[in-house]
N, C-alpha and C positions, 0 to 999 in steps of 0.2 A: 384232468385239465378243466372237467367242468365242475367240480368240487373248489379248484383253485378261483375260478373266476369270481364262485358265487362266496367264498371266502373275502374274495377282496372287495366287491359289495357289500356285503356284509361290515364288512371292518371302515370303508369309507363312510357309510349309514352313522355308521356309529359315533365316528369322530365329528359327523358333518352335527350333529346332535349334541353333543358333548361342548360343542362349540363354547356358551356361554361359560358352562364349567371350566374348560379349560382357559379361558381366557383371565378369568377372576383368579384364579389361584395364581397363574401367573404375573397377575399386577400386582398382588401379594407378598411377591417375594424379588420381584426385579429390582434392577437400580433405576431406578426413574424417581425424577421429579416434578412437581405441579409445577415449576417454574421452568421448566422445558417449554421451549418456543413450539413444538412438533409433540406435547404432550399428547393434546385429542386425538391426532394424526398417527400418532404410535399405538392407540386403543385399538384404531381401525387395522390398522397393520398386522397387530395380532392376530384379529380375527379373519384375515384375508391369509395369514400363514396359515392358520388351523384347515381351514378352507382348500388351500392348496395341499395339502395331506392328502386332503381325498381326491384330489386330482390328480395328484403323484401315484398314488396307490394304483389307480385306473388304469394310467395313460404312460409313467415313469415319461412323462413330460419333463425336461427340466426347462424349456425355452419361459415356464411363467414365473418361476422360480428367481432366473437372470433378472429378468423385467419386476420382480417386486425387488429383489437384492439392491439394485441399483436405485433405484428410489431411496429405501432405507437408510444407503451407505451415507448417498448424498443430503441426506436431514441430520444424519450423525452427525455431519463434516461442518455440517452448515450450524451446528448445535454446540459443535466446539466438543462433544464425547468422544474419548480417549477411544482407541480400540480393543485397550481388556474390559471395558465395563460394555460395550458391545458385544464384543464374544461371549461375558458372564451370561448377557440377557439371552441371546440364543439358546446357549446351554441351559439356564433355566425353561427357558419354552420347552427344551427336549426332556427337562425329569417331570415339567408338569403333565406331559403326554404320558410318556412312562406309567408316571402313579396313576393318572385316569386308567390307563388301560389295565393295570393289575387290580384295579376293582373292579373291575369289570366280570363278565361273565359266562366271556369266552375259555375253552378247556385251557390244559397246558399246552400241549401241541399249536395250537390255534395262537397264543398268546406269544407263546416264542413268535411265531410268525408274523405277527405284527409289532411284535419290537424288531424285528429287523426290516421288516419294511419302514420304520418311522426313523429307524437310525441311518439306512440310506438316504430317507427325505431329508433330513437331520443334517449328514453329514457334507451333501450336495447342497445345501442350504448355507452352511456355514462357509464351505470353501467358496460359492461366488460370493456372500457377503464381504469375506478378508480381501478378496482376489481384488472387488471394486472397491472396497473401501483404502487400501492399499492403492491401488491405482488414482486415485483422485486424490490422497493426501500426498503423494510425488509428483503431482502434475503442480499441485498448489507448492510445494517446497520452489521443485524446477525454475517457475514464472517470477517466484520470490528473487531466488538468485540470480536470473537474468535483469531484473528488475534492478536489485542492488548494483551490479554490475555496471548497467546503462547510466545509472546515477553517477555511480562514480566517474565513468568516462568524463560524463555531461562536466562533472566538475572538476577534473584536469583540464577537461578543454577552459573551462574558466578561468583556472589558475594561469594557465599561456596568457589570456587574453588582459587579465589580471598584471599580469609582467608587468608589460610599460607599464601603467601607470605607477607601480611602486617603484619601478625605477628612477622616477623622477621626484618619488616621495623621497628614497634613499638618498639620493645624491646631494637634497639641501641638508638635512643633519649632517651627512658625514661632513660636507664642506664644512658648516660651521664650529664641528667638533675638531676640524684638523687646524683651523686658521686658531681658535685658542688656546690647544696644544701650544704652535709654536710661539705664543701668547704669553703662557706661563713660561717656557723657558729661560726668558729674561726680566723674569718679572719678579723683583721684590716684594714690593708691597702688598699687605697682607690681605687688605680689604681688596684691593683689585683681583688678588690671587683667589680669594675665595668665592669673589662674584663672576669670575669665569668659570671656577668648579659647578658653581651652580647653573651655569651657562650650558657645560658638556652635561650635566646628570642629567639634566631636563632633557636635552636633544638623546640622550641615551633612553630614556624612557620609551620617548616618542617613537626612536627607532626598534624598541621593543615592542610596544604595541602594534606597528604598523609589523610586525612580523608574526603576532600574535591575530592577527586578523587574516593576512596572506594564508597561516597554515593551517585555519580553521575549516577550508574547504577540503582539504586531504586526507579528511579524517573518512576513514571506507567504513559508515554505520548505515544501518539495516531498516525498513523501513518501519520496523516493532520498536522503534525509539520509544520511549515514554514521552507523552504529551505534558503541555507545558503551558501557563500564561504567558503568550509571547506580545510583548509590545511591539504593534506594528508600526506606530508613527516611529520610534527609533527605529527600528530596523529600516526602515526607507530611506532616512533623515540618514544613516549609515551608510546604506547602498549611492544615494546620492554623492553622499563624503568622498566614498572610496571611489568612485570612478572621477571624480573631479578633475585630476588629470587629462581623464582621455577626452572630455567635453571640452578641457582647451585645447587641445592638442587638433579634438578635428572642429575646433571653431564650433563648438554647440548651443547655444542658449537652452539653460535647465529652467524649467519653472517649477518651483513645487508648493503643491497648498494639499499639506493635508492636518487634517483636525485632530486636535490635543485629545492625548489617553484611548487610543484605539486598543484594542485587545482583541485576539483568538486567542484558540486554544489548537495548539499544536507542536512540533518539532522545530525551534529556531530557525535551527543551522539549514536546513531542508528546506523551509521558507527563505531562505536567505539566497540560496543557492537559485530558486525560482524566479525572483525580483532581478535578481544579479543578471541572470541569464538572459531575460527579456530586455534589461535596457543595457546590455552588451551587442545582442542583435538589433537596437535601435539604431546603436552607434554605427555600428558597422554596415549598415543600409544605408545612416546619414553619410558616413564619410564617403560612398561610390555615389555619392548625386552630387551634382556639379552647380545645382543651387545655391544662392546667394546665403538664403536665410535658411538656420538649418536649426528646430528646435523638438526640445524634448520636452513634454509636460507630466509632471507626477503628482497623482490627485490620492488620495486616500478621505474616506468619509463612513459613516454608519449610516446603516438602509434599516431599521425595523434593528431584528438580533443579527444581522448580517454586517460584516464589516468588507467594502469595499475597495479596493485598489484599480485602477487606471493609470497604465504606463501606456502614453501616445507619441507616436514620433510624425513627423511630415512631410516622410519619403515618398519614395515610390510605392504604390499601392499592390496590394499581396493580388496577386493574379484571380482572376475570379473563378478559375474551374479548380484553386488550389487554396481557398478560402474556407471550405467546408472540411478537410482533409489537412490541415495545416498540424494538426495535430500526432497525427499517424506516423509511426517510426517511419522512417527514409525516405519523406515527403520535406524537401526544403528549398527555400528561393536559392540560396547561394548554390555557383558554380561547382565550389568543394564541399560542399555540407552534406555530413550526413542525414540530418534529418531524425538525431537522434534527442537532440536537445529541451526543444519545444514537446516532444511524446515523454520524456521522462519529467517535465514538471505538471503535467498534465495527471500522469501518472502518483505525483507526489501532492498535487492539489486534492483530486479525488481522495485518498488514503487520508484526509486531512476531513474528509466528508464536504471538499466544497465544488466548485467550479471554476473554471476557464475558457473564456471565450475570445474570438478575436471578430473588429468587425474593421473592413476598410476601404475606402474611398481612394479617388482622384485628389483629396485634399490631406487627409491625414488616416492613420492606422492605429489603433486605441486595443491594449490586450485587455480585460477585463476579470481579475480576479474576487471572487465572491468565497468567503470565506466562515465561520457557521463562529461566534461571539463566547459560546459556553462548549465546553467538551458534552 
């Protein structure tokens, strides 16, 4: 017992000493890059595994093992490295200890017994590294797919709310496509015959676009879209188009000024789905106030590299203990709302690297989107 102790002494001396050596050989042969964000940080790490060798040897501690693993994992994840170039470098650390120790100058007996003490260390090393690094790469998938999920709801519930107004886009084409129908039926004359053809293609068109815009929100994609130069003045100047209906329907005065050739860089359709949303919830604030004058204002402008949007409406004012919080899933003014809406473009802002903010008064309520000009 007391030969085994002073052996294990002995063997932790050694390794605690070897330290530099082993360290260098091992960045010798790992997969690592100098363009690792956690390069310096992975030098140290080495040398804090060597370190705990001699700790393990001692104490068969594993609780410091957990606590460096989970660090580690979490730099890998955060580094974007794959999990076999992870395991390689582990197992590299394990043949650089290996070969230290068989030059070494301990007998055979002795030597056997410290490769099996190092491939315990080893092996207990490796299973929490996978165990957490596994674990955090499913928690990140998980959030993804509820993420996506929340998205898509957000934008069926768009699409209902979307209805009317294309309802009423529909109904003037088809009228006009049906009265010239029965137009041509009695109708010789070739020139007139042909400037009524022309009459329904165009309304056919229309009616194709305006259905090519409706089912653009139904598309269920992910929020690893590839980024994109999106013009923001049209997409506003679009969003405004598309709800024009609902703004007369509940009597709204729209104002918009925003300034020629805005650009970010982002996901369209996802942006699109954000602007949509907010001045969907304007309308629907405006139409339950019994207010005379009832208006919307849509500003878009560049700040510095930052491109700015402000959608304001001049309802009732977002409650003040629900103004800092407005953002948070299942946090929402309406009676039936879930409160999913506003947290999934927040959600989609951010991903976008920008911000979203809301500020609101007794007079009017202004969302404030801040959006980043270059990818």
């Amino acid at each position: 017992m007391e030969n085994d102790k002073q052996f294990e002494q002995q063997l932790a001396a050694f390794l605690k000493d070897s330290q530099p050596k082993i360290v260098q050989k091992w960045l010798n042969i790992a997969k690592l890059s100098k363009e690792d964000p956690y390069y310096e940080e992975i030098i140290n790490n080495g040398k804090r595994t060597v370190e705990l060798i001699s700790h393990y040897i001692l104490t068969e501690d594993e609780s410091w093992i957990v606590t460096l693993t989970k660090k580690i994992a979490t730099e890998r994840i955060q580094a974007n490295v794959n999990i076999g170039e992870f395991v390689a470098n582990i197992n590299s650390g394990r043949s650089v200890v290996i070969s230290v120790l068989n030059e070494s100058e301990f007998n055979r007996d002795d030597l056997s017994r410290a490769l099996d003490k190092v491939n315990d260390y080893f092996n207990s090393y490796l299973y929490h590294s996978v165990t957490e690094y596994t674990k955090q790469k499913d928690s990140i998938i998980q959030d993804k797919n509820l993420f996506i999920k929340e998205m898509h709801s957000d934008r069926l519930t768009i699409l209902g709310q979307l209805g009317a107004s294309f309802a009423h886009e529909f109904r003037n084409p088809l009228t006009s496509i049906k009265g010239f129908l029965k137009l041509l039926e009695g109708q010789q004359h070739e020139t007139l015959r042909n400037h009524y053809f022309e009459i329904i293609n165009e309304e056919m068109n229309n009616l194709e676009e305006k259905v090519r815009q409706f089912l653009f929100l139904s598309k269920m994609r992910g929020i690893d879209d590839t980024p994109s130069k999106v013009n923001m003045t049209s997409l506003l100047e679009y969003s405004v188009e598309v709800l024009y209906p609902r703004f007369l329907e509940s009597n709204i005065e729209v104002i918009t000024t925003v300034s020629k050739e805005l650009f970010v860089c982002g996901v369209e359709e996802q942006l699109k789905q954000v602007v949509l949303n907010i001045m969907i919830n304007s309308i629907e604030e405006l139409s339950e106030n019994d207010q005379e004058s009832r208006k919307i204002v849509v500003e878009g402008f560049k700040e510095g590299e930052w491109v700015i949007t402000q959608i304001t409406n001049n309802g009732e004012p977002i409650p003040s203990h629900l103004v800092e919080s407005i953002f948070e899933p299942f946090i929402s003014t309406k009676e039936l709302g879930t409160g999913l809406g506003l947290s999934v473009c927040k959600q989609i802002i951010e991903k976008h690297n920008g911000t979203i903010s809301v500020r609101s008064n007794e007079d009017e309520t202004t969302f404030v989107i801040k959006l980043p000009e270059n990818c």
